[in-house]
N, CA, C, O and CB atoms as a CASP TS submission, in Angstrom:
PFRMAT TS
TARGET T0000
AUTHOR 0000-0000-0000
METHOD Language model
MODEL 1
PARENT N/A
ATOM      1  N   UNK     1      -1.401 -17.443   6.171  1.00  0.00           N
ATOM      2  CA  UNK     1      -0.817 -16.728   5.048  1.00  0.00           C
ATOM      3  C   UNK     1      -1.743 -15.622   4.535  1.00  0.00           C
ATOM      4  O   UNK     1      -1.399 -14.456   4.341  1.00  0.00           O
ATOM      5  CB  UNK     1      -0.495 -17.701   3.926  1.00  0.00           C
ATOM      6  N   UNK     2      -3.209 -16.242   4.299  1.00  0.00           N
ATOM      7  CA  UNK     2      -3.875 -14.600   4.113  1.00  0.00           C
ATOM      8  C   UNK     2      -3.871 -13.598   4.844  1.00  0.00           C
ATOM      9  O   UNK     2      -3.859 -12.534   4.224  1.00  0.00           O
ATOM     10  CB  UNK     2      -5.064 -14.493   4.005  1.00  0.00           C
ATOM     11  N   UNK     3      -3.877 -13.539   5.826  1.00  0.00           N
ATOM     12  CA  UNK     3      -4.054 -12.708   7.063  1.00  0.00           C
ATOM     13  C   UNK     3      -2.973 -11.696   6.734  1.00  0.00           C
ATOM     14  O   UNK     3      -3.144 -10.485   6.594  1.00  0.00           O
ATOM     15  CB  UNK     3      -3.850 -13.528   8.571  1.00  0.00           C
ATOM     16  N   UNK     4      -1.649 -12.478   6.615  1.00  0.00           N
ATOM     17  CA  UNK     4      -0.624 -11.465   7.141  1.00  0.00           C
ATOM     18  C   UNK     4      -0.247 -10.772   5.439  1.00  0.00           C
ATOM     19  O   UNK     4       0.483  -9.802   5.234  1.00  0.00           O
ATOM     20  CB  UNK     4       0.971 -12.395   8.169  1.00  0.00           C
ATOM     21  N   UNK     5      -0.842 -11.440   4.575  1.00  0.00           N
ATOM     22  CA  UNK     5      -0.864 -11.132   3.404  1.00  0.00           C
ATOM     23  C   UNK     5      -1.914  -9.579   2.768  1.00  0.00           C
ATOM     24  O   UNK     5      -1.709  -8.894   1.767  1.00  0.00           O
ATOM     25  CB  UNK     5      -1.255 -12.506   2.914  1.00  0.00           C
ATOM     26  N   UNK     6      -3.199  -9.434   3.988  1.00  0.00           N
ATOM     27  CA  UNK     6      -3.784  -8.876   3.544  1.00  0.00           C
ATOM     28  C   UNK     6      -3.210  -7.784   4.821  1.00  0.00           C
ATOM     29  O   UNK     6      -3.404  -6.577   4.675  1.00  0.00           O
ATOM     30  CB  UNK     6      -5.126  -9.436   3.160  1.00  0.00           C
ATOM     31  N   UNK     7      -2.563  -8.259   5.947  1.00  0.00           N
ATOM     32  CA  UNK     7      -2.431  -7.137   6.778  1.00  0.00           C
ATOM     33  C   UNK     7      -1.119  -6.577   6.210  1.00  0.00           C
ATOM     34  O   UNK     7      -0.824  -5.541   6.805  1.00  0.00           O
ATOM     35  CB  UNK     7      -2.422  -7.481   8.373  1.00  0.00           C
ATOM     36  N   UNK     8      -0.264  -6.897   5.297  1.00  0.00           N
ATOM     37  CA  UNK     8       0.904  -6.284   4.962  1.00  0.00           C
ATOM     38  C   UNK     8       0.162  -5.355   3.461  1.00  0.00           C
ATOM     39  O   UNK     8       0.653  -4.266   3.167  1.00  0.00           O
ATOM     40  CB  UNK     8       2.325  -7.604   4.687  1.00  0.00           C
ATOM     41  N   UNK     9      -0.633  -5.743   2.898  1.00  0.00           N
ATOM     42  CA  UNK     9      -1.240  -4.680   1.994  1.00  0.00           C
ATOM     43  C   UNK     9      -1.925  -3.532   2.704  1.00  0.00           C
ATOM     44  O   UNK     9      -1.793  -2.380   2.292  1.00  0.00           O
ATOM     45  CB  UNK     9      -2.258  -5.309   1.079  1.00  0.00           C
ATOM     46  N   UNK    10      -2.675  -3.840   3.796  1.00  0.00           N
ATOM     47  CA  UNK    10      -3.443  -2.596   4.300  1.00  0.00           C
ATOM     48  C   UNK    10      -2.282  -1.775   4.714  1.00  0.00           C
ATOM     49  O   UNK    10      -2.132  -0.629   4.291  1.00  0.00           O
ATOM     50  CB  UNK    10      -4.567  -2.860   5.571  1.00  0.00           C
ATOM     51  N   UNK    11      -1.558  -2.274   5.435  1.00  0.00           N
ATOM     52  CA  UNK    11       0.097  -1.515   5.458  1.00  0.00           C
ATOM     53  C   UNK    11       0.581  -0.253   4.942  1.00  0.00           C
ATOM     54  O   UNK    11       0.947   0.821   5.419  1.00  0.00           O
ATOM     55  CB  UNK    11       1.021  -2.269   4.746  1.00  0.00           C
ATOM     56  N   UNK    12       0.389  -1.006   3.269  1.00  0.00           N
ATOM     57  CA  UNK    12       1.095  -0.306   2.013  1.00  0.00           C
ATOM     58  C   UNK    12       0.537   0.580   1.773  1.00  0.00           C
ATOM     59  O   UNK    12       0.973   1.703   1.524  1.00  0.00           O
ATOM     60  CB  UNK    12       1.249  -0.894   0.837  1.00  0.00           C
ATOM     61  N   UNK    13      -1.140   0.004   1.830  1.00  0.00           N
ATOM     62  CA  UNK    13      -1.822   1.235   1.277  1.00  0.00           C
ATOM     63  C   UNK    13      -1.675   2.596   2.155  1.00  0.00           C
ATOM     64  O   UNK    13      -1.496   3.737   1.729  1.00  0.00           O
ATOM     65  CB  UNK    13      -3.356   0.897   1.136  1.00  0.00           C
ATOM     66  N   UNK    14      -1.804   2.135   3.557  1.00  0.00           N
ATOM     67  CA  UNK    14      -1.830   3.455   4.376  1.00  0.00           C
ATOM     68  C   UNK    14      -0.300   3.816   4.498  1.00  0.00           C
ATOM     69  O   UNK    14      -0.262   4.690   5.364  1.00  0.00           O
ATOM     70  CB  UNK    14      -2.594   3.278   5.959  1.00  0.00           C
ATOM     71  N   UNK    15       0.405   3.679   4.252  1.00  0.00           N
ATOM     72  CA  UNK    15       1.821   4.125   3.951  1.00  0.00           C
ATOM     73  C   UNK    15       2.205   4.543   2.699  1.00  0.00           C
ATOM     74  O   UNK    15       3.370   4.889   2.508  1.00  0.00           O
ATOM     75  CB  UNK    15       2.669   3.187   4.212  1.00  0.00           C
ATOM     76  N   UNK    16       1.402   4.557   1.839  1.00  0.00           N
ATOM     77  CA  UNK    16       1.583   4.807   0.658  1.00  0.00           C
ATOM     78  C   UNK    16       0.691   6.161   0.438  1.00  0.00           C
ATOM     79  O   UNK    16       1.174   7.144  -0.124  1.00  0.00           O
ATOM     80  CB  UNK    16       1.270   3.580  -0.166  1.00  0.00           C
ATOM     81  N   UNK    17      -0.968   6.119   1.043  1.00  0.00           N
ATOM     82  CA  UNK    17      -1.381   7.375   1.078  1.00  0.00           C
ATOM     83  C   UNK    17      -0.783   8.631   1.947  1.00  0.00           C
ATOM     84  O   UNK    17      -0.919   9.820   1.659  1.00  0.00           O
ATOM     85  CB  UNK    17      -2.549   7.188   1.369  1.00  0.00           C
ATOM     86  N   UNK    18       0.067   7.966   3.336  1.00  0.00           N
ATOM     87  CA  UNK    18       0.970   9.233   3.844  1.00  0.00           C
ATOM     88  C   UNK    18       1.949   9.799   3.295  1.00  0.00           C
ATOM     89  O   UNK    18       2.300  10.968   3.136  1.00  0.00           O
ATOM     90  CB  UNK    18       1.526   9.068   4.856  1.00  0.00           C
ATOM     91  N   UNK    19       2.431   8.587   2.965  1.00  0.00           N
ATOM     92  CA  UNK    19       3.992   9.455   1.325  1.00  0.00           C
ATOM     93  C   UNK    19       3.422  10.313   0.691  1.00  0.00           C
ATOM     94  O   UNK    19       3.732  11.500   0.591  1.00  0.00           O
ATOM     95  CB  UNK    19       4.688   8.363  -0.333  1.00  0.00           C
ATOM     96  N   UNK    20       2.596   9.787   0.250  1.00  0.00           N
ATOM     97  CA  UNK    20       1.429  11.357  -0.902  1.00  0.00           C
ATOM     98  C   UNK    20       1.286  12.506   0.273  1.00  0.00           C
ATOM     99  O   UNK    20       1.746  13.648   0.293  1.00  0.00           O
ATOM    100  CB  UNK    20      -1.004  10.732  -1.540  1.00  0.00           C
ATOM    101  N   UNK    21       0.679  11.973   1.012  1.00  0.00           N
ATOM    102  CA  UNK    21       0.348  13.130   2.168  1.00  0.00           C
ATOM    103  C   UNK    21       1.621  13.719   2.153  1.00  0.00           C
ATOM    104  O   UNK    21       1.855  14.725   1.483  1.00  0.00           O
ATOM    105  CB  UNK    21      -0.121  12.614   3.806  1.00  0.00           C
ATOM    106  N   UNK    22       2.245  13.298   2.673  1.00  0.00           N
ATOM    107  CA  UNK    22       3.834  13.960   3.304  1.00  0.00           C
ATOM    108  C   UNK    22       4.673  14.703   2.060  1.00  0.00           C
ATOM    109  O   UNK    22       5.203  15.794   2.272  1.00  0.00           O
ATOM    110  CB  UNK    22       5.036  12.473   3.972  1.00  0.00           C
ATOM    111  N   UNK    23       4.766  14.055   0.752  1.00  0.00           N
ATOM    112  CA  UNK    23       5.529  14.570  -0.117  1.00  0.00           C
ATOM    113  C   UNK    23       4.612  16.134  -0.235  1.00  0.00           C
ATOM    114  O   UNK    23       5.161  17.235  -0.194  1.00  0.00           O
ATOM    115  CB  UNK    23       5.701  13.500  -1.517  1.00  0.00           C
ATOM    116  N   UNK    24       3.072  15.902  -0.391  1.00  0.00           N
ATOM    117  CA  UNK    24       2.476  17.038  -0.806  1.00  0.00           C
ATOM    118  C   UNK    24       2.847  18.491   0.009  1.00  0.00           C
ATOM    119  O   UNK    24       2.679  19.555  -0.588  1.00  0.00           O
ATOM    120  CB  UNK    24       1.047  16.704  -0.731  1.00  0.00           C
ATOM    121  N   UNK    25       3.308  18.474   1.264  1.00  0.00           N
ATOM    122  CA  UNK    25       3.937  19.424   2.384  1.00  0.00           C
ATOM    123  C   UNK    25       5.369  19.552   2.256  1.00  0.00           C
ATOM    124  O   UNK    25       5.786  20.621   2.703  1.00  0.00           O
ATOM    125  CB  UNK    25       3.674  18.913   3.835  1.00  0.00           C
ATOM    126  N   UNK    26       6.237  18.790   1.784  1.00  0.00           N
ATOM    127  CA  UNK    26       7.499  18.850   1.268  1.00  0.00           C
ATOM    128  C   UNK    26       8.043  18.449   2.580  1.00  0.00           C
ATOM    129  O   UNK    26       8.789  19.186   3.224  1.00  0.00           O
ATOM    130  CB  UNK    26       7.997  20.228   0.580  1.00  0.00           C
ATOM    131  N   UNK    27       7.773  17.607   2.862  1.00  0.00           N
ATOM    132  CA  UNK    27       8.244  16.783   4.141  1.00  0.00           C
ATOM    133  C   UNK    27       9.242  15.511   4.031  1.00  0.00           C
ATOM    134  O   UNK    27      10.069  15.217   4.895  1.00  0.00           O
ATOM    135  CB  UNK    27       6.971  16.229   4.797  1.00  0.00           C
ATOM    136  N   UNK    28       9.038  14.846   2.890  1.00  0.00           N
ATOM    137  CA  UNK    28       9.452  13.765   2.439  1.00  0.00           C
ATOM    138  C   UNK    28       9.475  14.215   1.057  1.00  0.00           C
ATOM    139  O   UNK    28       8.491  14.729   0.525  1.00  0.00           O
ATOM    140  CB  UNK    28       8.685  12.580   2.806  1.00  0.00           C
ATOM    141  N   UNK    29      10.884  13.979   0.309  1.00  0.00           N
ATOM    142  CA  UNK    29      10.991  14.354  -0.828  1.00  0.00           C
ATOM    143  C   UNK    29      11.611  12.688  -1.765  1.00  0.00           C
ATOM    144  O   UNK    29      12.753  12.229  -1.719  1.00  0.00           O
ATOM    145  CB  UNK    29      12.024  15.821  -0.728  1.00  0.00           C
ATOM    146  N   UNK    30      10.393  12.111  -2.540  1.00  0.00           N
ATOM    147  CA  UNK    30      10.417  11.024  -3.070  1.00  0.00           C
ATOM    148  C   UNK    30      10.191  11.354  -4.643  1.00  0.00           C
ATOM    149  O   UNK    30       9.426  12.197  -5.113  1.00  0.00           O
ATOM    150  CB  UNK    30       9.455  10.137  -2.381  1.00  0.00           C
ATOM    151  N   UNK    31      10.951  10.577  -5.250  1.00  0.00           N
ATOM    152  CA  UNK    31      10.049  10.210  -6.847  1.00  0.00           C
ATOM    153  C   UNK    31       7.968  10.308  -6.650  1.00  0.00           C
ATOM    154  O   UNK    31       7.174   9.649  -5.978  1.00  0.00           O
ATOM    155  CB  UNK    31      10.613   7.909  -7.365  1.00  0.00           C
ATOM    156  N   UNK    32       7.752  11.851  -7.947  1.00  0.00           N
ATOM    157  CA  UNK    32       6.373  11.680  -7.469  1.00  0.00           C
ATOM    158  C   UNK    32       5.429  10.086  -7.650  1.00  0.00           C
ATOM    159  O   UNK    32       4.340  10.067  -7.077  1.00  0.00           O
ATOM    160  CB  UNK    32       5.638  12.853  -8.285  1.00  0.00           C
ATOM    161  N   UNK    33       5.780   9.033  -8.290  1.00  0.00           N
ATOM    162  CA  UNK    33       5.000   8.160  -7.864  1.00  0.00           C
ATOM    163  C   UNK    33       4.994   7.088  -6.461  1.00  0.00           C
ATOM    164  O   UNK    33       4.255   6.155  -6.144  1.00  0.00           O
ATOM    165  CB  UNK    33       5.008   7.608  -8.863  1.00  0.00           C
ATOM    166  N   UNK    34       5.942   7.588  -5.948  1.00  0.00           N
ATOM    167  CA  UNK    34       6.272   6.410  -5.383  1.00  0.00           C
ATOM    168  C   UNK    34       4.845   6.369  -4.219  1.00  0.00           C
ATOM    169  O   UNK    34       4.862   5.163  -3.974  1.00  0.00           O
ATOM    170  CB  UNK    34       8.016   6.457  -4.706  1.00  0.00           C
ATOM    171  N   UNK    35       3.936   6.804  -3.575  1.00  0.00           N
ATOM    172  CA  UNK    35       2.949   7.065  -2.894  1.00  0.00           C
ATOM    173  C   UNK    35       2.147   5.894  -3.342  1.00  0.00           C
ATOM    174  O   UNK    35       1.966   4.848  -2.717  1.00  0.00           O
ATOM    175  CB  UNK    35       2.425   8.423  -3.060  1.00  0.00           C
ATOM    176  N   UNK    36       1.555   6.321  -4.875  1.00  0.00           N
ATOM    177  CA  UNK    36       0.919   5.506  -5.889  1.00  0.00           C
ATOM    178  C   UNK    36       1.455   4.300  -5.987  1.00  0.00           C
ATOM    179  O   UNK    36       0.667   3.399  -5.698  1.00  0.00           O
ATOM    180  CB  UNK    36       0.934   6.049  -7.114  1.00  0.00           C
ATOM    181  N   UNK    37       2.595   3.942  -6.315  1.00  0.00           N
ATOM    182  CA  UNK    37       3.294   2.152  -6.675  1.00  0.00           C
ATOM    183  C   UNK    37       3.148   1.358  -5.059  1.00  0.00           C
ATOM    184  O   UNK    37       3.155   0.173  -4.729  1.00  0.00           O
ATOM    185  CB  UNK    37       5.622   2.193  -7.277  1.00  0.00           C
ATOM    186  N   UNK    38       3.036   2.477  -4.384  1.00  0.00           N
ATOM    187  CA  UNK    38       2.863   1.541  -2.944  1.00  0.00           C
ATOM    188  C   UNK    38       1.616   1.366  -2.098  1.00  0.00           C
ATOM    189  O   UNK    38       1.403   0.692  -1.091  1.00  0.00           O
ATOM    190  CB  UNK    38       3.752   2.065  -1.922  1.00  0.00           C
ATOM    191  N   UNK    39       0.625   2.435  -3.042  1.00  0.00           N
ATOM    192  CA  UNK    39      -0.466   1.744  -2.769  1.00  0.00           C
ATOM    193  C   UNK    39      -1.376   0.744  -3.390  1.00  0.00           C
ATOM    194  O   UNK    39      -2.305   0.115  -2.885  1.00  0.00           O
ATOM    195  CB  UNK    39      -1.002   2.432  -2.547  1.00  0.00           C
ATOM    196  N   UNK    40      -0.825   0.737  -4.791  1.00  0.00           N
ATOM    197  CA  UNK    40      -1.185  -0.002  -6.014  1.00  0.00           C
ATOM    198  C   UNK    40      -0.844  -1.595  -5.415  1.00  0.00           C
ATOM    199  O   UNK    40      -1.622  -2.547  -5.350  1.00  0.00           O
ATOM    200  CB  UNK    40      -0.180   0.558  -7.515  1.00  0.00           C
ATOM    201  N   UNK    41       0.750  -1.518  -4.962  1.00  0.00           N
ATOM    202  CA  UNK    41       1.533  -2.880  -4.375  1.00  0.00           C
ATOM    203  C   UNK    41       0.561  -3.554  -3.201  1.00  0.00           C
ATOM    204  O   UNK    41       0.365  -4.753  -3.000  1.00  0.00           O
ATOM    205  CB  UNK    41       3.204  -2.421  -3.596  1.00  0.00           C
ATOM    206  N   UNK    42       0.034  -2.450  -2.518  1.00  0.00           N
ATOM    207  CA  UNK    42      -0.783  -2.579  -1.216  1.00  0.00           C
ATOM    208  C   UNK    42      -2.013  -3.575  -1.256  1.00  0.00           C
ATOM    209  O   UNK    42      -2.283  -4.602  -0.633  1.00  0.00           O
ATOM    210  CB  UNK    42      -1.340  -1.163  -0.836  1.00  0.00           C
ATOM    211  N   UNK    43      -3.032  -2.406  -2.847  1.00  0.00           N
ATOM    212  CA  UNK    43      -4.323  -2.896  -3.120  1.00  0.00           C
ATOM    213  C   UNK    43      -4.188  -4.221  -4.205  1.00  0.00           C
ATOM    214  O   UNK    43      -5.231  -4.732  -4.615  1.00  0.00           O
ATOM    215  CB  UNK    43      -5.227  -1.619  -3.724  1.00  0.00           C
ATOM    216  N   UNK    44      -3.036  -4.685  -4.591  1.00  0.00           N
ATOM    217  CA  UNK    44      -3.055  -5.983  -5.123  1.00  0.00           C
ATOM    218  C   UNK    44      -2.879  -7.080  -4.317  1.00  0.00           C
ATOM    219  O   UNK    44      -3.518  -8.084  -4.632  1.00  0.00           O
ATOM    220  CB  UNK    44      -2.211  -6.081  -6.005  1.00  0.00           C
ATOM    221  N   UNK    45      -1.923  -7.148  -3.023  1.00  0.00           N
ATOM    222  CA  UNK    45      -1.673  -7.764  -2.090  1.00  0.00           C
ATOM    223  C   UNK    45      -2.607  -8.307  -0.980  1.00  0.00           C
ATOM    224  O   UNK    45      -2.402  -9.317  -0.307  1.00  0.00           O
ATOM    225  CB  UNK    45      -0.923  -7.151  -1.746  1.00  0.00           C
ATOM    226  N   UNK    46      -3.701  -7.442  -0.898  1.00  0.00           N
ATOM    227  CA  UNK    46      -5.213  -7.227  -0.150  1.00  0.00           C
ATOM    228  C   UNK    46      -5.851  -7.904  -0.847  1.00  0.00           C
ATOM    229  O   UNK    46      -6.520  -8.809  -0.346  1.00  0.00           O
ATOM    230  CB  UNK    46      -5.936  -5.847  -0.025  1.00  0.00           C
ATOM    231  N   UNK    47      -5.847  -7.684  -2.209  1.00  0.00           N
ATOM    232  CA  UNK    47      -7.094  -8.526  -3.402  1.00  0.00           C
ATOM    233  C   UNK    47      -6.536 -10.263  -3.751  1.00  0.00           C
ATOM    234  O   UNK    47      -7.244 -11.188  -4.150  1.00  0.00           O
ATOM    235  CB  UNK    47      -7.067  -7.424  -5.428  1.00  0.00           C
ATOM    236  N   UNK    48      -5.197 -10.284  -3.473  1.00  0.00           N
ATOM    237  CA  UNK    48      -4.211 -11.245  -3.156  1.00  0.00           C
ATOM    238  C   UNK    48      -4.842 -12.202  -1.936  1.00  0.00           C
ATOM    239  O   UNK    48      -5.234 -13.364  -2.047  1.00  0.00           O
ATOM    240  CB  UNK    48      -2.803 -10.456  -2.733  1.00  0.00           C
ATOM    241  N   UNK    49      -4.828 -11.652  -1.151  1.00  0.00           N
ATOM    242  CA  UNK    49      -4.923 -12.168   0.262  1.00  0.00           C
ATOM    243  C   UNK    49      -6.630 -13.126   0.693  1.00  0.00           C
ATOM    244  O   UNK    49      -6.964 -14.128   1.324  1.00  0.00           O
ATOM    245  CB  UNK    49      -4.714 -10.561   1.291  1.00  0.00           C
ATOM    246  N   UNK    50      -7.380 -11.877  -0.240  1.00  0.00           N
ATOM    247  CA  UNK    50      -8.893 -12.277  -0.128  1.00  0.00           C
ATOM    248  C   UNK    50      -9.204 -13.428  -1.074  1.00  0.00           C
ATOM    249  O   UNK    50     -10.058 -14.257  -0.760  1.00  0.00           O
ATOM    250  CB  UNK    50      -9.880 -11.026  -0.495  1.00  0.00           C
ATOM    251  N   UNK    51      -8.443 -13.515  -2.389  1.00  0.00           N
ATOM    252  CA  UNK    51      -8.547 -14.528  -3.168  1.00  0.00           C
ATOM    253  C   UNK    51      -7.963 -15.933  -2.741  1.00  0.00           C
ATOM    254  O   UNK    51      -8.512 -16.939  -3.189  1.00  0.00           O
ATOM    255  CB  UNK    51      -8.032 -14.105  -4.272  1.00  0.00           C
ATOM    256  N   UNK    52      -6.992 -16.040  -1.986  1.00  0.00           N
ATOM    257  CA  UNK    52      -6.580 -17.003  -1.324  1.00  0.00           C
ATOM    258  C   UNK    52      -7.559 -17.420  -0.337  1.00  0.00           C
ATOM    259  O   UNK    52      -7.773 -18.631  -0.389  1.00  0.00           O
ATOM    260  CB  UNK    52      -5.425 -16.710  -0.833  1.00  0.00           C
ATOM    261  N   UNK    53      -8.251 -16.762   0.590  1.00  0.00           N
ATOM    262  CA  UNK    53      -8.861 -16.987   1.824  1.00  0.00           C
ATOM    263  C   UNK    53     -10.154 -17.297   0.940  1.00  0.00           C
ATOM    264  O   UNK    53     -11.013 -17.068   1.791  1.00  0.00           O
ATOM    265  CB  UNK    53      -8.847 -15.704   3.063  1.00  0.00           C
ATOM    266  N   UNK    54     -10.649 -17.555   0.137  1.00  0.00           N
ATOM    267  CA  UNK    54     -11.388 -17.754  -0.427  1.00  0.00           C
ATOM    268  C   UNK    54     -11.733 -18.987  -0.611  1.00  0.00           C
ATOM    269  O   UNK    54     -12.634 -19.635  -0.079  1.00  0.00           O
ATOM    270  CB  UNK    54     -11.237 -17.235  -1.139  1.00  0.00           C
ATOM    271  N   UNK    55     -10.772 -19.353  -1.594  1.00  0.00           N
ATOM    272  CA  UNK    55     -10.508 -20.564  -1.970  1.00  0.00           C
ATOM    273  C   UNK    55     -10.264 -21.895  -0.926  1.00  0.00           C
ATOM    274  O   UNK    55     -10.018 -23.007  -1.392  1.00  0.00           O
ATOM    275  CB  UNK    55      -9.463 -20.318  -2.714  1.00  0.00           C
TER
END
């Protein structure tokens, strides 16, 4: 469960910094946060993942 917990955040995050990337070229035309809420979703899910594997 951590694993795929922290590999579905690293995911987000790097899918979330290309939305930014991409919206910034007008390539992808999204709500401007949505880049941000999905990397935010990403870096909680990662901090998620490590706290479990922890324990």
């Amino acid at each position: 469960m951590p694993k795929a917990l922290s590999v579905l955040g690293i995911s987000l995050l790097i899918s979330g910094g290309l939305l930014i990337f991409l919206r910034r070229f007008g390539v992808v035309h999204t709500f401007p946060m949505a880049g941000s809420l999905l990397m935010l979703l990403g870096y909680g899910l990662w901090r998620l993942s490590r706290s479990v594997g922890n324990s």
